[in-house]
mmCIF file as gemmi writes it, N, C-alpha and C atoms, coordinates in Angstrom:
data_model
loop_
_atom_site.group_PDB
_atom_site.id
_atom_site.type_symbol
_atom_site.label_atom_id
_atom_site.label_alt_id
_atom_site.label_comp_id
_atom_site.label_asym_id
_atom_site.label_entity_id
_atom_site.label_seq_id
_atom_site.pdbx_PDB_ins_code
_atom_site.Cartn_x
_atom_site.Cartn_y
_atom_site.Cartn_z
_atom_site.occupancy
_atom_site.B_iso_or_equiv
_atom_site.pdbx_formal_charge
_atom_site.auth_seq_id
_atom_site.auth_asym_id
_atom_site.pdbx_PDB_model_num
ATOM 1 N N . UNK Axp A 1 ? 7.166 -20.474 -10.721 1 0 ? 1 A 1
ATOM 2 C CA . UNK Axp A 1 ? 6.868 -19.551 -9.65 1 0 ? 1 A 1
ATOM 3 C C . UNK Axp A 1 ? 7.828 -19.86 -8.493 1 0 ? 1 A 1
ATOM 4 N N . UNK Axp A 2 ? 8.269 -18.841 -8.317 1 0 ? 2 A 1
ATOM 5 C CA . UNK Axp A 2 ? 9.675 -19.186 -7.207 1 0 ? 2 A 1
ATOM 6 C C . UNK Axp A 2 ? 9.036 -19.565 -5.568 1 0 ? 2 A 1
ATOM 7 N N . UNK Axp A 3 ? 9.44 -19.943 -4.777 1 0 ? 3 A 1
ATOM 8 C CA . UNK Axp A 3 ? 8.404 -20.498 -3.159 1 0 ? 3 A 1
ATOM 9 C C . UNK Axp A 3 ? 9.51 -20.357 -2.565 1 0 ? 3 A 1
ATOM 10 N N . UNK Axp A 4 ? 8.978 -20.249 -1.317 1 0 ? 4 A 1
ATOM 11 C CA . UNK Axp A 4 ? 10.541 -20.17 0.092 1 0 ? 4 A 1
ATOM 12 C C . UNK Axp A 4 ? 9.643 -20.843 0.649 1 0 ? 4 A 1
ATOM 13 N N . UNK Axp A 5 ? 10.118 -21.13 2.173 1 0 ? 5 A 1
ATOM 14 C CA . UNK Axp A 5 ? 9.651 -21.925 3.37 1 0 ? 5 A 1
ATOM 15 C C . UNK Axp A 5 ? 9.857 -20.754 4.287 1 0 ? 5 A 1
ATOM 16 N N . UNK Axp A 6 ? 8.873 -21.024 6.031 1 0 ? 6 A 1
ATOM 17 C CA . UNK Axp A 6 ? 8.852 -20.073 6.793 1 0 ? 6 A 1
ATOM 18 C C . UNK Axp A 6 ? 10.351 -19.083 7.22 1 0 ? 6 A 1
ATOM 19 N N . UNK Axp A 7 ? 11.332 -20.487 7.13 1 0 ? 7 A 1
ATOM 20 C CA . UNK Axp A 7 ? 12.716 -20.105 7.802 1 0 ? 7 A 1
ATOM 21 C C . UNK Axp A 7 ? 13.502 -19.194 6.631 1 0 ? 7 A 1
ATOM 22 N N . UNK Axp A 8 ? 13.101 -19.51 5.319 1 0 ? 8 A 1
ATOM 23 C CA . UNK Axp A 8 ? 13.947 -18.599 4.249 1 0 ? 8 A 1
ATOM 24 C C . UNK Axp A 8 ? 13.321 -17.301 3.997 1 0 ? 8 A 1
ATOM 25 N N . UNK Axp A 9 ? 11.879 -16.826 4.966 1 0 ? 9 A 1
ATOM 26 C CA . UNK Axp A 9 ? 11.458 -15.597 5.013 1 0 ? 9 A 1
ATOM 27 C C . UNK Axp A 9 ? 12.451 -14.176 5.5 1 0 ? 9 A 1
ATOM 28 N N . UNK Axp A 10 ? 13.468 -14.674 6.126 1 0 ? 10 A 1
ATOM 29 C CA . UNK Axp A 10 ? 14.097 -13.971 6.959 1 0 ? 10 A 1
ATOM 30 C C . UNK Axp A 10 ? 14.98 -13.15 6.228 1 0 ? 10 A 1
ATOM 31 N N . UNK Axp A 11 ? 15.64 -14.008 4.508 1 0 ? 11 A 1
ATOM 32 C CA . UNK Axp A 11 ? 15.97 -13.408 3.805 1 0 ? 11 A 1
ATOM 33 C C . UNK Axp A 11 ? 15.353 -12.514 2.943 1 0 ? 11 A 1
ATOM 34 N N . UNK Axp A 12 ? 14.987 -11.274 3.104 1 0 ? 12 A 1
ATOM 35 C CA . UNK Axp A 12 ? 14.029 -10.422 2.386 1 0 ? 12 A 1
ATOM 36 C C . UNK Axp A 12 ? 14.731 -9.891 1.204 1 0 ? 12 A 1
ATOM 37 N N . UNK Axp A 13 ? 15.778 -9.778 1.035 1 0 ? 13 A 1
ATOM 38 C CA . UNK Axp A 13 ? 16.575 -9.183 0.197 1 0 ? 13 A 1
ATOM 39 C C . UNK Axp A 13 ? 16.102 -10.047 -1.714 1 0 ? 13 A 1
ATOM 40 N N . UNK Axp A 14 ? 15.836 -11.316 -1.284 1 0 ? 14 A 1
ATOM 41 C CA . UNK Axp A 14 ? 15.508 -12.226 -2.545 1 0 ? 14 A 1
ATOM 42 C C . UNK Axp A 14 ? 14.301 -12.223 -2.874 1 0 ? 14 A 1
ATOM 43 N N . UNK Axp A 15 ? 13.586 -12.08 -1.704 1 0 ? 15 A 1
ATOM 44 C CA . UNK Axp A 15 ? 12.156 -12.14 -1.405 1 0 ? 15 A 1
ATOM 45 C C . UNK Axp A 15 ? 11.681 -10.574 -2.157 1 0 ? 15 A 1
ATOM 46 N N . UNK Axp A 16 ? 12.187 -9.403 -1.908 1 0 ? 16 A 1
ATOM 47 C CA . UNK Axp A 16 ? 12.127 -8.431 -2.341 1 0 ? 16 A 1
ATOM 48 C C . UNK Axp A 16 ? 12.44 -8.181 -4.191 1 0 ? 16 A 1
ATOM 49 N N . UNK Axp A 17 ? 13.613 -8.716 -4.317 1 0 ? 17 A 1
ATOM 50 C CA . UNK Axp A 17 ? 13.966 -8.769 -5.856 1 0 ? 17 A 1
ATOM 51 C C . UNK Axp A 17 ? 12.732 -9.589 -6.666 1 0 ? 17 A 1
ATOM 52 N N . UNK Axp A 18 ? 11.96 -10.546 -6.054 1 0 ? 18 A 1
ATOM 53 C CA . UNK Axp A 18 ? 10.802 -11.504 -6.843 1 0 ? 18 A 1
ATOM 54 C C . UNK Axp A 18 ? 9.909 -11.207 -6.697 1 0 ? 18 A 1
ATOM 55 N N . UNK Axp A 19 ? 9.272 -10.318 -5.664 1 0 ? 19 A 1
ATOM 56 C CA . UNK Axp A 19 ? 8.348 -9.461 -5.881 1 0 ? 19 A 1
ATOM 57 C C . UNK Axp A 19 ? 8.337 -7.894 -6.446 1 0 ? 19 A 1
ATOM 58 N N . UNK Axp A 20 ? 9.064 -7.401 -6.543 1 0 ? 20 A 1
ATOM 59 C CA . UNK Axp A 20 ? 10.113 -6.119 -7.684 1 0 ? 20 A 1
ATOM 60 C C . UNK Axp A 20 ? 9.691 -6.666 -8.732 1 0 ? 20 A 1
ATOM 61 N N . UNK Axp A 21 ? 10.182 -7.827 -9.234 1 0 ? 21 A 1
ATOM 62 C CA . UNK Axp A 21 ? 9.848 -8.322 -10.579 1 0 ? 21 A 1
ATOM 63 C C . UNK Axp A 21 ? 8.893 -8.847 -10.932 1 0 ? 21 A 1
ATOM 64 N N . UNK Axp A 22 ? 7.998 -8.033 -10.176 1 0 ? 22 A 1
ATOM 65 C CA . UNK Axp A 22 ? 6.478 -8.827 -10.512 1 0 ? 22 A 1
ATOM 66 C C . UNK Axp A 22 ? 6.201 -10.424 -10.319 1 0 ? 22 A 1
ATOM 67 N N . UNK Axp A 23 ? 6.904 -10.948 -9.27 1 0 ? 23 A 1
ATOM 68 C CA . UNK Axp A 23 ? 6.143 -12.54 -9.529 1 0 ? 23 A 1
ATOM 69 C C . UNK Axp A 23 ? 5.835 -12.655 -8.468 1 0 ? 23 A 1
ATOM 70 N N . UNK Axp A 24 ? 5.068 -13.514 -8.205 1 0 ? 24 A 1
ATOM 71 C CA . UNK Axp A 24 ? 4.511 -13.873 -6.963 1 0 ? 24 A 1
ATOM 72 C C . UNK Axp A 24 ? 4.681 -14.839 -6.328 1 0 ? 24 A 1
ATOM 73 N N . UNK Axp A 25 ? 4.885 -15.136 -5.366 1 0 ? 25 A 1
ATOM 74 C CA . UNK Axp A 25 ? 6.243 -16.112 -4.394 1 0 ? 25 A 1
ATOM 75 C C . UNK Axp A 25 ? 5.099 -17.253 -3.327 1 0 ? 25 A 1
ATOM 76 N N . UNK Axp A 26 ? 5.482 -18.487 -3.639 1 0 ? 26 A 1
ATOM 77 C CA . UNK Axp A 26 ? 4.857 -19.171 -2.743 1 0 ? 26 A 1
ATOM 78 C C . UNK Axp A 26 ? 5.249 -19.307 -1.469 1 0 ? 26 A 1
ATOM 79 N N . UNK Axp A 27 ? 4.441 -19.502 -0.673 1 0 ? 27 A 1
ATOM 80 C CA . UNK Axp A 27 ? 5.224 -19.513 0.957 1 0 ? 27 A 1
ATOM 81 C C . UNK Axp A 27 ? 4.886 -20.985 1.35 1 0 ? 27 A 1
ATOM 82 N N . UNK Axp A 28 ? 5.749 -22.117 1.473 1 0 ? 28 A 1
ATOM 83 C CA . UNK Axp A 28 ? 5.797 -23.187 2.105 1 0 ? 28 A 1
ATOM 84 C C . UNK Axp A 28 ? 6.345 -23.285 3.733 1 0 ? 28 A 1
ATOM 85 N N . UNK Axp A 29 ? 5.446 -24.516 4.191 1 0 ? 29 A 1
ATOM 86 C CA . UNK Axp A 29 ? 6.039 -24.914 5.123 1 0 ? 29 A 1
ATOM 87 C C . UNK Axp A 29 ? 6.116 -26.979 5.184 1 0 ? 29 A 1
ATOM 88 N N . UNK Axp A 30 ? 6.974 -27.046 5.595 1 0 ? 30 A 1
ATOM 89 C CA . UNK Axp A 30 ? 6.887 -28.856 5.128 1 0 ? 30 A 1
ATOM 90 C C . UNK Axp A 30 ? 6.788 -29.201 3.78 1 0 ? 30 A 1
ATOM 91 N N . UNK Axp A 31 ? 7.504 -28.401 2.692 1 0 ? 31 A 1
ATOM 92 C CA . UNK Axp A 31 ? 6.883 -28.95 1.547 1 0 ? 31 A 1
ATOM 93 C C . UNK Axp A 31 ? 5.004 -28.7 1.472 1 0 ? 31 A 1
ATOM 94 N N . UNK Axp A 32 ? 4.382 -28.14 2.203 1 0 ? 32 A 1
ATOM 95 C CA . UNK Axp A 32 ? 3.245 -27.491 1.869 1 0 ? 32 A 1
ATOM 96 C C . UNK Axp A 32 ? 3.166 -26.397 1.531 1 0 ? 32 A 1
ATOM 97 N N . UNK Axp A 33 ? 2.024 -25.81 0.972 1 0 ? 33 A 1
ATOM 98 C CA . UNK Axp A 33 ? 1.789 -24.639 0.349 1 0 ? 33 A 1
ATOM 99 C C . UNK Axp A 33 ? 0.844 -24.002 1.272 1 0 ? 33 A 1
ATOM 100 N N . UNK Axp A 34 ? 1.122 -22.843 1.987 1 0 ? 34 A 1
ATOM 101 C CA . UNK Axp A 34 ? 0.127 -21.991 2.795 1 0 ? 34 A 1
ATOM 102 C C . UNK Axp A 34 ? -0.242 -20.673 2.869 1 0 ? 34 A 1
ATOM 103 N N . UNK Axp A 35 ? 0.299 -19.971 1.714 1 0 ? 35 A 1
ATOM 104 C CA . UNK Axp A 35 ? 0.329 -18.991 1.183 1 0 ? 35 A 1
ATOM 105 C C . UNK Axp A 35 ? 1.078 -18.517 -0.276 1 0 ? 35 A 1
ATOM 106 N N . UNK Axp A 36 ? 0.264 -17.368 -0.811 1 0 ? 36 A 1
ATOM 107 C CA . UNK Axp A 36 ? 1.024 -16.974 -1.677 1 0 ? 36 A 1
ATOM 108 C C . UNK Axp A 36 ? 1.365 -15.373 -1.909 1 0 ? 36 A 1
ATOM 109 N N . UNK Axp A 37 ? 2.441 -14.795 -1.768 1 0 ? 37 A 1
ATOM 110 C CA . UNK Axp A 37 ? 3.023 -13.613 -1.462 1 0 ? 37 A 1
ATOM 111 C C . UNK Axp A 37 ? 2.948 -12.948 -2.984 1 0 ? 37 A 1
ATOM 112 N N . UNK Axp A 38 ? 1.681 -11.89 -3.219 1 0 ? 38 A 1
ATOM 113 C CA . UNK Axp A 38 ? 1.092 -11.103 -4.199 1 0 ? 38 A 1
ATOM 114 C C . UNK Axp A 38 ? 1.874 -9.702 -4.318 1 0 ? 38 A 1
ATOM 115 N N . UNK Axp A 39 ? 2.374 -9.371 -5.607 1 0 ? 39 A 1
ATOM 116 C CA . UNK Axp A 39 ? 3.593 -8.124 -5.594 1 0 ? 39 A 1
ATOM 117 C C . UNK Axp A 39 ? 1.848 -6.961 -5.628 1 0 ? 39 A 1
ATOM 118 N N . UNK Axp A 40 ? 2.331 -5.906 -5.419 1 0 ? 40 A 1
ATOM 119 C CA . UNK Axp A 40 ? 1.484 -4.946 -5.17 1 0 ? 40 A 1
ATOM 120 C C . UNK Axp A 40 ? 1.193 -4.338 -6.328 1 0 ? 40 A 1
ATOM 121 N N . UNK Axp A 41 ? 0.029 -3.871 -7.201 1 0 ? 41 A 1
ATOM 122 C CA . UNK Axp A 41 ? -0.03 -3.243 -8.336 1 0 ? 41 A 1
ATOM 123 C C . UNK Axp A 41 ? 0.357 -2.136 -8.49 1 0 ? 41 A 1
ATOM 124 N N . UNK Axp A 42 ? 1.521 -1.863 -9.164 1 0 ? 42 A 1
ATOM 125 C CA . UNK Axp A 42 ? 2.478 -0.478 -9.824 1 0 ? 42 A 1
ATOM 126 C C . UNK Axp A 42 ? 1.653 0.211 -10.58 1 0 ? 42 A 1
ATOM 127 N N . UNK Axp A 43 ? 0.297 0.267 -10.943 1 0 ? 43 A 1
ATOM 128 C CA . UNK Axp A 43 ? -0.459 0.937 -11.919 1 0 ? 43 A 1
ATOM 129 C C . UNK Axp A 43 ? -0.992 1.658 -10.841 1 0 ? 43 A 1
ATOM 130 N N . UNK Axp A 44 ? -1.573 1.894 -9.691 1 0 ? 44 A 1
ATOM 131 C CA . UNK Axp A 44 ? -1.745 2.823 -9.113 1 0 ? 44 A 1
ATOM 132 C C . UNK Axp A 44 ? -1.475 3.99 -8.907 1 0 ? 44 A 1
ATOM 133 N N . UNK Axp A 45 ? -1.992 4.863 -9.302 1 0 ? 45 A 1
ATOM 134 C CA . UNK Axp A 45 ? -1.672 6.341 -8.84 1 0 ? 45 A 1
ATOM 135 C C . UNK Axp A 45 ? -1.132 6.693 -7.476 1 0 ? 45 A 1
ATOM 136 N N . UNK Axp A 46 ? -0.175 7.375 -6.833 1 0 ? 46 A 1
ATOM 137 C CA . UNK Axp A 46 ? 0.399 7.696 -5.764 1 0 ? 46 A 1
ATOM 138 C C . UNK Axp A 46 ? -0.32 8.961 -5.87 1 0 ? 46 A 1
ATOM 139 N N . UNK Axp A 47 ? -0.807 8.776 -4.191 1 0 ? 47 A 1
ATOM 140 C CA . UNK Axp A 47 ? -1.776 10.024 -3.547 1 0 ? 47 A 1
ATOM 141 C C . UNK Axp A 47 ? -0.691 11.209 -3.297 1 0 ? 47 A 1
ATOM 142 N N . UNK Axp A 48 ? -0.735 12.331 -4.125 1 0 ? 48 A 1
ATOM 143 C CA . UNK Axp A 48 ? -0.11 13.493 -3.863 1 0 ? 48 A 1
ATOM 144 C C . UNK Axp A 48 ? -0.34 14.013 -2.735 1 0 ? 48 A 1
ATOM 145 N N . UNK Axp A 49 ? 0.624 14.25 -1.793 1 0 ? 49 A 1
ATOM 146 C CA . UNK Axp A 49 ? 0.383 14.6 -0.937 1 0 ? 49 A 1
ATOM 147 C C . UNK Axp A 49 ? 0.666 16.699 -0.709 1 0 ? 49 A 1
ATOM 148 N N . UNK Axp A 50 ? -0.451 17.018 -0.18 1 0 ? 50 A 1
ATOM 149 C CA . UNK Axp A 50 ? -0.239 18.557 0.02 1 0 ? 50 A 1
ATOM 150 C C . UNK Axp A 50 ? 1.063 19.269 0.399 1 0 ? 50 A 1
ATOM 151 N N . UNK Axp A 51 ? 1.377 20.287 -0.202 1 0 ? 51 A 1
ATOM 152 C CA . UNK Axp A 51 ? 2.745 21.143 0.274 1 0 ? 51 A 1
ATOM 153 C C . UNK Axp A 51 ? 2.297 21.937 1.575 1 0 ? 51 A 1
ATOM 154 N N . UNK Axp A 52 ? 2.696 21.528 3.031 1 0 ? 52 A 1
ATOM 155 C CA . UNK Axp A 52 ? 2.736 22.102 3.867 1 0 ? 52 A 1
ATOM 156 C C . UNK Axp A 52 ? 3.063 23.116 4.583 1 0 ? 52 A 1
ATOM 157 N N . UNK Axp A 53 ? 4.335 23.477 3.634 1 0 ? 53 A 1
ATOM 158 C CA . UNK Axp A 53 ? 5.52 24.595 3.902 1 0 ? 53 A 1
ATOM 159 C C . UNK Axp A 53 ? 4.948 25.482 3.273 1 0 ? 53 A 1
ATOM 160 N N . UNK Axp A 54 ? 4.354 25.282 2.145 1 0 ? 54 A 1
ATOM 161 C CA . UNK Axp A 54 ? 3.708 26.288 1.575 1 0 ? 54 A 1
ATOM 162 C C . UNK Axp A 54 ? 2.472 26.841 2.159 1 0 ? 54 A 1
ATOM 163 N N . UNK Axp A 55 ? 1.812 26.121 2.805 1 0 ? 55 A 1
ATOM 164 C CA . UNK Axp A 55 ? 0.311 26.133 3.371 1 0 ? 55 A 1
ATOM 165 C C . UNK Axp A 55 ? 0.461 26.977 4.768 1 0 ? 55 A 1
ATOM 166 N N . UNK Axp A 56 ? 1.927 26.719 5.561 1 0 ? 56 A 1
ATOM 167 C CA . UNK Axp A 56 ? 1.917 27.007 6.822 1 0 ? 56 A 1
ATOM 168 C C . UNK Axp A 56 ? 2.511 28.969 6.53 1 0 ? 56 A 1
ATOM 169 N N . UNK Axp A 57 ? 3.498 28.811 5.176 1 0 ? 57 A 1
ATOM 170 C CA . UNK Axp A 57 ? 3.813 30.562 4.872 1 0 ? 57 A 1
ATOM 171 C C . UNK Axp A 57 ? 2.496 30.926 4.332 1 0 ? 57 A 1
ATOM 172 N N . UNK Axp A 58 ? 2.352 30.398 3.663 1 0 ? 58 A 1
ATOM 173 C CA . UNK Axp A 58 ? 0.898 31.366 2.84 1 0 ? 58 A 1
ATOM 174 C C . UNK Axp A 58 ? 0.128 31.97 4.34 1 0 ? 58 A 1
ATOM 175 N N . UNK Axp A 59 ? -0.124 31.002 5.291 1 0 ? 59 A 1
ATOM 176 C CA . UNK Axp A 59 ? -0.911 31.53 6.244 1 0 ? 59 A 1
ATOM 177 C C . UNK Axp A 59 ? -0.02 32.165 7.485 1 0 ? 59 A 1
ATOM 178 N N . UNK Axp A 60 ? 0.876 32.08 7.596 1 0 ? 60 A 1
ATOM 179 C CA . UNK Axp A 60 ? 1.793 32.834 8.452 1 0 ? 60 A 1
ATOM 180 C C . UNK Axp A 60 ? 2.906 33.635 8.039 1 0 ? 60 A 1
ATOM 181 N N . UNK Axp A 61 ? 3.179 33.267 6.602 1 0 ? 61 A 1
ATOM 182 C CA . UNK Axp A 61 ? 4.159 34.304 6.33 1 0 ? 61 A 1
ATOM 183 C C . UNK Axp A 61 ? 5.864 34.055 6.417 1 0 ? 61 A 1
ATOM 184 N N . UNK Axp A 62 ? 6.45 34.823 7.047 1 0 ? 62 A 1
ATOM 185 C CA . UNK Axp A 62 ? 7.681 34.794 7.477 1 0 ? 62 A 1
ATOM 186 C C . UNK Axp A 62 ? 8.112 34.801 9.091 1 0 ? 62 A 1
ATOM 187 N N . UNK Axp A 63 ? 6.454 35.209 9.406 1 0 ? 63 A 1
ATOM 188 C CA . UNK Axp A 63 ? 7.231 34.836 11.295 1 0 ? 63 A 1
ATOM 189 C C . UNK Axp A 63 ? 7.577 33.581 11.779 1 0 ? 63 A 1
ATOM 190 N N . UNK Axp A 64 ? 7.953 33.594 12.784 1 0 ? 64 A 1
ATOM 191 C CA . UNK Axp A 64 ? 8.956 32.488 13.656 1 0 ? 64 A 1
ATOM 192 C C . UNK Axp A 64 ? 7.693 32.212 14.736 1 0 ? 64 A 1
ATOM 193 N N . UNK Axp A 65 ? 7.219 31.81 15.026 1 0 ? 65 A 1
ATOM 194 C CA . UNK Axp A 65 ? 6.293 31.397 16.403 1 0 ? 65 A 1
ATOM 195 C C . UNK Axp A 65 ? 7.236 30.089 17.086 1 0 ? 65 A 1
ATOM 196 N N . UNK Axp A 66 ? 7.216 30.5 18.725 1 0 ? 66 A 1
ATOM 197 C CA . UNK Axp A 66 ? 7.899 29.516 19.113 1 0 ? 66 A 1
ATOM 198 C C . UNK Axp A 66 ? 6.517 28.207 19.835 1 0 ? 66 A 1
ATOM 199 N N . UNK Axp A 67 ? 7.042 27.22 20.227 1 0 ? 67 A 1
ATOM 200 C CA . UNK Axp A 67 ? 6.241 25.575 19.864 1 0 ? 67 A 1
ATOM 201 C C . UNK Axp A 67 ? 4.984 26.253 20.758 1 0 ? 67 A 1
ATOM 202 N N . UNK Axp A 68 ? 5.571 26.782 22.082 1 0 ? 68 A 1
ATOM 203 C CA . UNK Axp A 68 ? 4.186 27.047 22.855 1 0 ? 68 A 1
ATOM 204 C C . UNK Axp A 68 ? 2.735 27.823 22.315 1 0 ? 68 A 1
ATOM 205 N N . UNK Axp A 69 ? 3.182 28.751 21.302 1 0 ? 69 A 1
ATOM 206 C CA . UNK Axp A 69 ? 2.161 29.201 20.97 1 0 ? 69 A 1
ATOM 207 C C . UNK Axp A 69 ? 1.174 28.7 19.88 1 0 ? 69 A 1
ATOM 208 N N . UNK Axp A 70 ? 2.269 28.048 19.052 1 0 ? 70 A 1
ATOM 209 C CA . UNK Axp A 70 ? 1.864 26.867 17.931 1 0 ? 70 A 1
ATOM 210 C C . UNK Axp A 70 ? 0.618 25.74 18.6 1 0 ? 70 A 1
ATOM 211 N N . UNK Axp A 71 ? 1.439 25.31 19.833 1 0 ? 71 A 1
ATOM 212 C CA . UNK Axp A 71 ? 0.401 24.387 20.609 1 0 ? 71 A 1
ATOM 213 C C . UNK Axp A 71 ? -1.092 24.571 21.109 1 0 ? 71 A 1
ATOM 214 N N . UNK Axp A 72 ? -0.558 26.695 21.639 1 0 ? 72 A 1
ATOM 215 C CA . UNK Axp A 72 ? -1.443 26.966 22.062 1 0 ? 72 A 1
ATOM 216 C C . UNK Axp A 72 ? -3.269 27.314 21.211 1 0 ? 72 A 1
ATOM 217 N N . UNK Axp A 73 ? -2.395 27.616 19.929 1 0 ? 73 A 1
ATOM 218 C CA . UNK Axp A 73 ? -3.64 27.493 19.064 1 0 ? 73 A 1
ATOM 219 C C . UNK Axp A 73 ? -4.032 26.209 18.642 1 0 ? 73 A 1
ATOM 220 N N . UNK Axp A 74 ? -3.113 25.812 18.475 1 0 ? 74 A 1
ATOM 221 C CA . UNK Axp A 74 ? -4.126 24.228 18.218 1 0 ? 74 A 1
ATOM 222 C C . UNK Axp A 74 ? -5.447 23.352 19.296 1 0 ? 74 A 1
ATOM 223 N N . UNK Axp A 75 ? -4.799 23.99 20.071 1 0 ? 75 A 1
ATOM 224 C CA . UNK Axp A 75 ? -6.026 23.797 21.115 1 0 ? 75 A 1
ATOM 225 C C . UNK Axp A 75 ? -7.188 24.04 21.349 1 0 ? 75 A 1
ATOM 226 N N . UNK Axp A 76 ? -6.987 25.496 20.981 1 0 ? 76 A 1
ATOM 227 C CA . UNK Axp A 76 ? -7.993 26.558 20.91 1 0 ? 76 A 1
ATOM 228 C C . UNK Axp A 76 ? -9.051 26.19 19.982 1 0 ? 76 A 1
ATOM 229 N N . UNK Axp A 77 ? -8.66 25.212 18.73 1 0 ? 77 A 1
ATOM 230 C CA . UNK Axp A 77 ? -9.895 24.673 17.429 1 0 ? 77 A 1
ATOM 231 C C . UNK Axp A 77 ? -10.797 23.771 18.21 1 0 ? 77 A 1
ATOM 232 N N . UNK Axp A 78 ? -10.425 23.344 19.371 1 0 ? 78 A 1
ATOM 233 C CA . UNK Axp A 78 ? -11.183 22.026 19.154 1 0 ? 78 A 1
ATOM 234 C C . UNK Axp A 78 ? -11.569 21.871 20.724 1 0 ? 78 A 1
């Protein structure tokens, strides 16, 4: 299991490639152990996020509204 110390944190570039590759990186300080840096699970589904452009023509269409009036309804909801 590969380990750095606080001061070799700075290099992320290595730090990044060993957690990419799935391993999980000890974090020393003094030759102690005070953490351990966990790669993030890749099996997760990524939250699709809604088409906006589509959401904002479907409901407006093809006009142009300039910012003030855009603002001005948003106001108006709430």
């Amino acid at each position: 299991m590969p380990s750095m110390n606080i001061r070799q944190l700075r290099d992320t570039r290595r730090l990044k490639a060993w957690l990419r590759a799935g391993q999980t990186v000890e974090l020393r300080e003094r030759d102690r152990l005070i953490a351990r840096i966990v790669p993030a699970n890749g099996d997760q589904p990524l939250v699709e996020m809604p088409d906006f452009a589509a959401r904002a023509k479907k409901i407006f269409g093809d006009r142009v509204f300039p910012n003030a009036v855009i603002e001005a309804r948003k106001r108006k909801r709430y």
